[in-house]
DONU-760971 format. One record per residue (C-alpha): residue number from 1; residue in one letter; chain; x, z, y. Coordinates in steps of 0.02 Angstrom, whole numbers. Example, Ala and Ser with C-alpha at 12.3 -4.5 7.8 and 13.67 -1.06 7.14 Angstrom:
BEGIN
[1; A; A; [615; 390; -225]];
[2; S; A; [684; 357; -53]];
END
This chain:
BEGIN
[1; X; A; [-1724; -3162; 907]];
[2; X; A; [-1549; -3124; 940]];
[3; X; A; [-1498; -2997; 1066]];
[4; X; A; [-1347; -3030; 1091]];
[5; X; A; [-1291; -3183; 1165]];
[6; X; A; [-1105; -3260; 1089]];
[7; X; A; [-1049; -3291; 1266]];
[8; X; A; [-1082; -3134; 1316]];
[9; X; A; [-1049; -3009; 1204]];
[10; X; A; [-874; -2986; 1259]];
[11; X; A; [-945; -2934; 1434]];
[12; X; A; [-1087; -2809; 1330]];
[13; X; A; [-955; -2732; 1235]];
[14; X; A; [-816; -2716; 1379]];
[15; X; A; [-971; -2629; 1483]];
[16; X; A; [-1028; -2509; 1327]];
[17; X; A; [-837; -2450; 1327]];
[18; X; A; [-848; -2423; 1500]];
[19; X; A; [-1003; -2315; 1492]];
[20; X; A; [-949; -2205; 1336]];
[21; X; A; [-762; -2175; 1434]];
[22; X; A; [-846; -2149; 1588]];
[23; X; A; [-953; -2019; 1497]];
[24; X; A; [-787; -1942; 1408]];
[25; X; A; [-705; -1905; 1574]];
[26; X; A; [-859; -1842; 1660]];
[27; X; A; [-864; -1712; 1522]];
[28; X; A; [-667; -1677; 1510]];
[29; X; A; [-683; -1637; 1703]];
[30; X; A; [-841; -1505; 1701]];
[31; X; A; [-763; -1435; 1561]];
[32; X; A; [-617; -1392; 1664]];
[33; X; A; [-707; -1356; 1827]];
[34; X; A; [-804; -1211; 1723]];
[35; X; A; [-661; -1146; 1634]];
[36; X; A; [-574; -1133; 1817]];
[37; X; A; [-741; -1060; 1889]];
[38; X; A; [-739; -941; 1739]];
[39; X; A; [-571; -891; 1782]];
[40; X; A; [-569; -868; 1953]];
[41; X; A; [-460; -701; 2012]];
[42; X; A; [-512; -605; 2178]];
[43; X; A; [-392; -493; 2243]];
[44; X; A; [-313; -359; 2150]];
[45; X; A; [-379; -183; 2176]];
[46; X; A; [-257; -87; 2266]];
[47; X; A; [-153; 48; 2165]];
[48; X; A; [-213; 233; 2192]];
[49; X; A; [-111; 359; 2280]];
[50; X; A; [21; 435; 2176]];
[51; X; A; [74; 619; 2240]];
[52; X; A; [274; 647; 2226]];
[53; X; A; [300; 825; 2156]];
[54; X; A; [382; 962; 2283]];
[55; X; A; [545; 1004; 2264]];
[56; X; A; [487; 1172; 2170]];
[57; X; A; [421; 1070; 2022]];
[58; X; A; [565; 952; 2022]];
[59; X; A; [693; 1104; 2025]];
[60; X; A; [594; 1153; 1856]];
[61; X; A; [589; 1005; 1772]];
[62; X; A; [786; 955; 1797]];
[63; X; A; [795; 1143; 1700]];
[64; X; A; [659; 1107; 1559]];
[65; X; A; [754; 939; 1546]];
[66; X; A; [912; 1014; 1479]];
[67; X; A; [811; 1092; 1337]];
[68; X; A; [707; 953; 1295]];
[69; X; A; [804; 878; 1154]];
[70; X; A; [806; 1062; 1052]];
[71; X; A; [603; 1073; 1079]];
[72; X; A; [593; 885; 1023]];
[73; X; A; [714; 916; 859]];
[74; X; A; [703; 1092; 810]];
[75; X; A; [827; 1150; 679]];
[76; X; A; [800; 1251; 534]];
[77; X; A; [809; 1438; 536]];
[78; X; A; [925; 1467; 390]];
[79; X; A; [1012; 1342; 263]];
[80; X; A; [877; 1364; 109]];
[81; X; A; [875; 1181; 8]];
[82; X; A; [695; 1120; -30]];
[83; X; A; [638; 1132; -210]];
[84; X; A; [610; 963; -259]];
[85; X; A; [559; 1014; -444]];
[86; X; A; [416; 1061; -361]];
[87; X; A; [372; 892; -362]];
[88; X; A; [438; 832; -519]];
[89; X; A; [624; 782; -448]];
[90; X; A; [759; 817; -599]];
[91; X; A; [936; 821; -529]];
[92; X; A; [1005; 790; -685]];
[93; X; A; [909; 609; -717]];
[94; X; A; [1008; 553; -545]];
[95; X; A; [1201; 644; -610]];
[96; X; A; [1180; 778; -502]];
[97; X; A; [1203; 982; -612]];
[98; X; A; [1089; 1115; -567]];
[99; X; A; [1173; 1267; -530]];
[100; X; A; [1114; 1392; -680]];
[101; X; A; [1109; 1547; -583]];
[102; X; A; [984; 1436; -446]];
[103; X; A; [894; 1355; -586]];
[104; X; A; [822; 1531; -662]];
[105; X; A; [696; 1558; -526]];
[106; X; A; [647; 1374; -537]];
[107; X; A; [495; 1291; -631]];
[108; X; A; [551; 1175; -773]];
[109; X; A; [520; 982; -745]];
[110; X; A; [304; 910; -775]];
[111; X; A; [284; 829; -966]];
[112; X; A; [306; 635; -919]];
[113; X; A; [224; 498; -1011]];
[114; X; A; [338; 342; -964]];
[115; X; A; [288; 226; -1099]];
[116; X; A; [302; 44; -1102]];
[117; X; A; [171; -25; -1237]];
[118; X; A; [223; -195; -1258]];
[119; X; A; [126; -227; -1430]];
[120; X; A; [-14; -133; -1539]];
[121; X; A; [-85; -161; -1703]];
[122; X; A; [-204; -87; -1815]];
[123; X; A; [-266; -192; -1955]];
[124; X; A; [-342; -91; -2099]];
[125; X; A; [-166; 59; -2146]];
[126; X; A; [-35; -72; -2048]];
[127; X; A; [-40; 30; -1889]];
[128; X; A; [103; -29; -1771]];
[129; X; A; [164; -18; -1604]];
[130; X; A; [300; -98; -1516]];
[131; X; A; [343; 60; -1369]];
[132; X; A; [494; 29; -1250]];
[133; X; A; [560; -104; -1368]];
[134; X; A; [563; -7; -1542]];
[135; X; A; [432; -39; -1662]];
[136; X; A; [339; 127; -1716]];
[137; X; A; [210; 171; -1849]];
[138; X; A; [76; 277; -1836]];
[139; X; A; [132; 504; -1844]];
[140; X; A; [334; 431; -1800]];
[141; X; A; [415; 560; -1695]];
[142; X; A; [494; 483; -1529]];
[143; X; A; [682; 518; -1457]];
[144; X; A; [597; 624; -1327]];
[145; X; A; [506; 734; -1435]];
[146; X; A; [333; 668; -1417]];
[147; X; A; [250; 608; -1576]];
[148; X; A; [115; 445; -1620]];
[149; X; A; [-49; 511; -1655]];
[150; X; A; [-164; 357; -1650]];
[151; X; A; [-141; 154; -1666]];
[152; X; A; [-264; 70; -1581]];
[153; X; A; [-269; -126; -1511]];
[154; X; A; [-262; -110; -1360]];
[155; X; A; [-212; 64; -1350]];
[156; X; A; [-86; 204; -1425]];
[157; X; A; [-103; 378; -1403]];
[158; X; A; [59; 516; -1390]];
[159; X; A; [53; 703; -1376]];
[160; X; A; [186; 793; -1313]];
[161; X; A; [118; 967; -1339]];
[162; X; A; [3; 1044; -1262]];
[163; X; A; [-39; 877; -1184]];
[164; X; A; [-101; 716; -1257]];
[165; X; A; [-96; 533; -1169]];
[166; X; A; [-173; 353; -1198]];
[167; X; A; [-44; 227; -1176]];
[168; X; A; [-127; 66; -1141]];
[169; X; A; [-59; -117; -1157]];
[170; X; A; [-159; -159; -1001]];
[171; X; A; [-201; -40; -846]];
[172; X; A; [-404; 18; -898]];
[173; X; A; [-510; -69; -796]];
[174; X; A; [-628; 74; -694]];
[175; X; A; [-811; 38; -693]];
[176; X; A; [-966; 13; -802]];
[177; X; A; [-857; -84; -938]];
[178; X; A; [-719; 28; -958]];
[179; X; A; [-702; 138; -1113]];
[180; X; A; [-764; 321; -1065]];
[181; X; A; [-593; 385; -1087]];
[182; X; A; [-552; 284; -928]];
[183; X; A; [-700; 314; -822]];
[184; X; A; [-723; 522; -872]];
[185; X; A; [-644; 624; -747]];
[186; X; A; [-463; 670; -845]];
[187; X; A; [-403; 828; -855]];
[188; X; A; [-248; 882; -737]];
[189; X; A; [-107; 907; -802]];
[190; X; A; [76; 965; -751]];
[191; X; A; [132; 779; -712]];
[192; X; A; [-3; 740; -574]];
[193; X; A; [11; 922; -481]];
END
Protein backbone atom coordinates (compact mmCIF):
# COMPACT_ATOMS: atom_id res chain seq x y z
CA UNK A 1 0.00 0.00 0.00
CA UNK A 2 1.36 3.31 -0.67
CA UNK A 3 1.07 6.09 1.77
CA UNK A 4 1.64 8.64 0.05
CA UNK A 5 -0.48 9.72 -2.59
CA UNK A 6 1.52 11.51 -5.98
CA UNK A 7 -1.02 14.29 -5.95
CA UNK A 8 -0.56 14.98 -2.70
CA UNK A 9 2.65 14.74 -1.50
CA UNK A 10 3.51 18.26 -2.32
CA UNK A 11 0.72 19.33 0.21
CA UNK A 12 2.32 16.41 2.96
CA UNK A 13 5.64 17.76 2.57
CA UNK A 14 4.75 21.67 2.47
CA UNK A 15 2.70 20.76 5.91
CA UNK A 16 5.76 18.57 7.54
CA UNK A 17 7.95 21.85 6.89
CA UNK A 18 5.46 23.76 8.46
CA UNK A 19 5.30 21.66 11.59
CA UNK A 20 9.21 21.21 12.07
CA UNK A 21 9.59 25.40 11.54
CA UNK A 22 6.76 25.95 13.62
CA UNK A 23 8.51 23.75 16.22
CA UNK A 24 12.02 25.70 15.57
CA UNK A 25 10.52 29.05 16.46
CA UNK A 26 8.51 27.83 19.38
CA UNK A 27 11.84 26.73 20.83
CA UNK A 28 14.02 29.87 19.64
CA UNK A 29 11.32 31.99 21.60
CA UNK A 30 11.28 30.00 25.20
CA UNK A 31 14.77 29.94 24.90
CA UNK A 32 14.84 33.62 24.96
CA UNK A 33 11.93 34.19 27.32
CA UNK A 34 14.09 32.07 30.02
CA UNK A 35 17.30 33.59 29.35
CA UNK A 36 15.35 37.13 29.89
CA UNK A 37 13.54 35.59 33.02
CA UNK A 38 17.01 34.41 34.13
CA UNK A 39 18.25 37.78 33.78
CA UNK A 40 15.87 39.86 35.15
CA UNK A 41 17.49 42.96 37.41
CA UNK A 42 15.44 44.42 40.47
CA UNK A 43 16.52 47.54 41.71
CA UNK A 44 19.92 48.30 42.77
CA UNK A 45 20.65 48.27 46.48
CA UNK A 46 21.24 51.65 47.59
CA UNK A 47 24.97 52.71 48.38
CA UNK A 48 25.82 52.84 52.20
CA UNK A 49 26.56 55.98 54.00
CA UNK A 50 30.01 57.21 53.51
CA UNK A 51 31.24 59.55 56.56
CA UNK A 52 33.43 62.68 55.22
CA UNK A 53 36.43 63.04 57.61
CA UNK A 54 36.51 66.38 59.98
CA UNK A 55 38.57 68.92 59.17
CA UNK A 56 41.16 67.62 61.97
CA UNK A 57 41.87 64.46 59.94
CA UNK A 58 41.96 66.26 56.67
CA UNK A 59 44.47 68.96 58.17
CA UNK A 60 46.68 65.66 58.87
CA UNK A 61 46.51 64.01 55.91
CA UNK A 62 47.31 67.21 53.48
CA UNK A 63 50.69 67.03 56.04
CA UNK A 64 51.36 63.12 55.78
CA UNK A 65 50.74 63.77 52.02
CA UNK A 66 53.82 65.84 51.52
CA UNK A 67 55.89 62.95 52.88
CA UNK A 68 54.32 60.22 51.19
CA UNK A 69 56.58 59.85 48.24
CA UNK A 70 59.94 59.49 50.73
CA UNK A 71 57.91 56.61 52.86
CA UNK A 72 56.88 55.04 49.41
CA UNK A 73 60.72 55.22 47.91
CA UNK A 74 63.06 55.21 50.72
CA UNK A 75 66.69 55.93 49.87
CA UNK A 76 69.66 54.29 50.96
CA UNK A 77 71.50 55.21 54.07
CA UNK A 78 75.00 55.52 52.70
CA UNK A 79 76.49 54.93 49.07
CA UNK A 80 77.91 51.13 49.70
CA UNK A 81 77.69 49.18 46.01
CA UNK A 82 76.16 45.64 46.32
CA UNK A 83 78.55 42.71 45.96
CA UNK A 84 77.44 41.02 43.04
CA UNK A 85 80.33 38.30 43.26
CA UNK A 86 78.31 37.17 45.79
CA UNK A 87 76.32 35.75 43.29
CA UNK A 88 78.71 34.76 40.76
CA UNK A 89 78.71 38.32 38.73
CA UNK A 90 82.50 38.89 37.25
CA UNK A 91 82.97 42.52 36.20
CA UNK A 92 85.65 41.71 34.15
CA UNK A 93 83.59 39.06 31.72
CA UNK A 94 81.24 42.36 30.92
CA UNK A 95 84.76 45.07 30.40
CA UNK A 96 84.20 46.52 33.50
CA UNK A 97 88.05 46.49 36.12
CA UNK A 98 87.68 45.75 39.63
CA UNK A 99 89.30 48.13 41.70
CA UNK A 100 92.30 46.00 43.47
CA UNK A 101 92.26 47.67 46.72
CA UNK A 102 88.03 46.79 46.74
CA UNK A 103 88.63 43.44 45.30
CA UNK A 104 90.88 42.15 48.48
CA UNK A 105 88.00 41.80 50.84
CA UNK A 106 85.97 40.15 48.08
CA UNK A 107 85.34 36.30 47.43
CA UNK A 108 86.85 35.10 44.13
CA UNK A 109 84.31 34.13 41.28
CA UNK A 110 82.25 30.03 41.76
CA UNK A 111 84.23 27.21 39.42
CA UNK A 112 81.83 27.29 36.21
CA UNK A 113 81.21 24.36 34.05
CA UNK A 114 79.96 26.05 30.68
CA UNK A 115 80.48 23.24 28.36
CA UNK A 116 78.90 22.66 25.11
CA UNK A 117 79.19 18.75 24.28
CA UNK A 118 78.31 18.64 20.81
CA UNK A 119 79.82 15.00 20.09
CA UNK A 120 81.21 11.93 22.28
CA UNK A 121 82.85 8.80 21.44
CA UNK A 122 84.29 5.95 23.08
CA UNK A 123 84.89 2.93 21.01
CA UNK A 124 87.43 0.50 22.54
CA UNK A 125 91.10 3.39 23.29
CA UNK A 126 89.43 6.03 20.48
CA UNK A 127 87.94 8.19 23.20
CA UNK A 128 86.77 11.56 21.65
CA UNK A 129 84.83 14.49 22.29
CA UNK A 130 83.86 17.32 20.27
CA UNK A 131 83.49 20.35 23.45
CA UNK A 132 82.64 23.97 22.30
CA UNK A 133 83.73 23.12 18.77
CA UNK A 134 87.36 21.58 19.39
CA UNK A 135 87.79 17.99 19.27
CA UNK A 136 89.42 16.61 22.58
CA UNK A 137 90.79 13.21 23.67
CA UNK A 138 90.48 11.67 26.71
CA UNK A 139 93.28 13.42 30.05
CA UNK A 140 93.60 16.82 27.30
CA UNK A 141 93.93 19.85 29.41
CA UNK A 142 91.30 22.69 28.40
CA UNK A 143 92.13 26.63 27.78
CA UNK A 144 90.44 27.21 31.10
CA UNK A 145 92.39 24.99 33.11
CA UNK A 146 90.00 22.16 33.60
CA UNK A 147 91.17 18.79 32.37
CA UNK A 148 89.13 15.46 30.51
CA UNK A 149 88.90 12.73 32.86
CA UNK A 150 86.37 10.32 31.25
CA UNK A 151 84.85 9.65 27.52
CA UNK A 152 81.70 8.31 27.65
CA UNK A 153 78.69 8.22 24.78
CA UNK A 154 76.59 10.11 25.87
CA UNK A 155 78.54 11.77 28.46
CA UNK A 156 82.11 13.49 29.30
CA UNK A 157 83.30 14.19 32.53
CA UNK A 158 85.81 17.49 33.55
CA UNK A 159 87.35 18.33 36.88
CA UNK A 160 88.36 21.55 37.62
CA UNK A 161 89.87 20.90 41.03
CA UNK A 162 88.46 20.27 43.77
CA UNK A 163 85.30 19.79 41.78
CA UNK A 164 84.34 17.29 39.14
CA UNK A 165 81.26 17.63 36.50
CA UNK A 166 79.33 15.31 33.94
CA UNK A 167 78.87 17.08 30.80
CA UNK A 168 76.08 15.50 28.99
CA UNK A 169 75.13 15.64 25.19
CA UNK A 170 71.49 15.64 26.26
CA UNK A 171 69.90 17.25 29.57
CA UNK A 172 69.54 13.67 32.01
CA UNK A 173 66.24 12.77 32.06
CA UNK A 174 65.04 12.66 36.11
CA UNK A 175 63.12 9.62 37.10
CA UNK A 176 63.25 5.81 37.37
CA UNK A 177 65.31 5.58 33.98
CA UNK A 178 67.89 8.01 34.56
CA UNK A 179 71.47 6.98 35.37
CA UNK A 180 71.97 7.29 39.32
CA UNK A 181 74.37 10.03 38.78
CA UNK A 182 71.29 12.08 37.65
CA UNK A 183 68.71 11.06 40.07
CA UNK A 184 71.30 10.98 43.52
CA UNK A 185 71.02 14.11 45.31
CA UNK A 186 74.52 16.06 43.93
CA UNK A 187 76.69 17.55 46.03
CA UNK A 188 76.72 21.58 46.31
CA UNK A 189 79.15 23.20 45.12
CA UNK A 190 80.47 26.92 44.82
CA UNK A 191 78.56 27.49 41.40
CA UNK A 192 74.91 26.75 42.71
CA UNK A 193 75.36 28.80 46.23
Amino acid sequence: MNLFMPKRDGLMAILLMGIALGAALMYYFWGTWQQTRATATGPMPSLPDIQVPDEAVLKEMAVLRKHLNRLAYPRAAGSQVARLSLFGYTPAATGMRLNKRAAKGMTPPPVQFDYTLSFALAAGNRKLCLLDGQLFTQGAVLADGGRILTIEPERVLIEKTPLQRWIYLQEPQLGREAPTEARGPMPSTDEEL
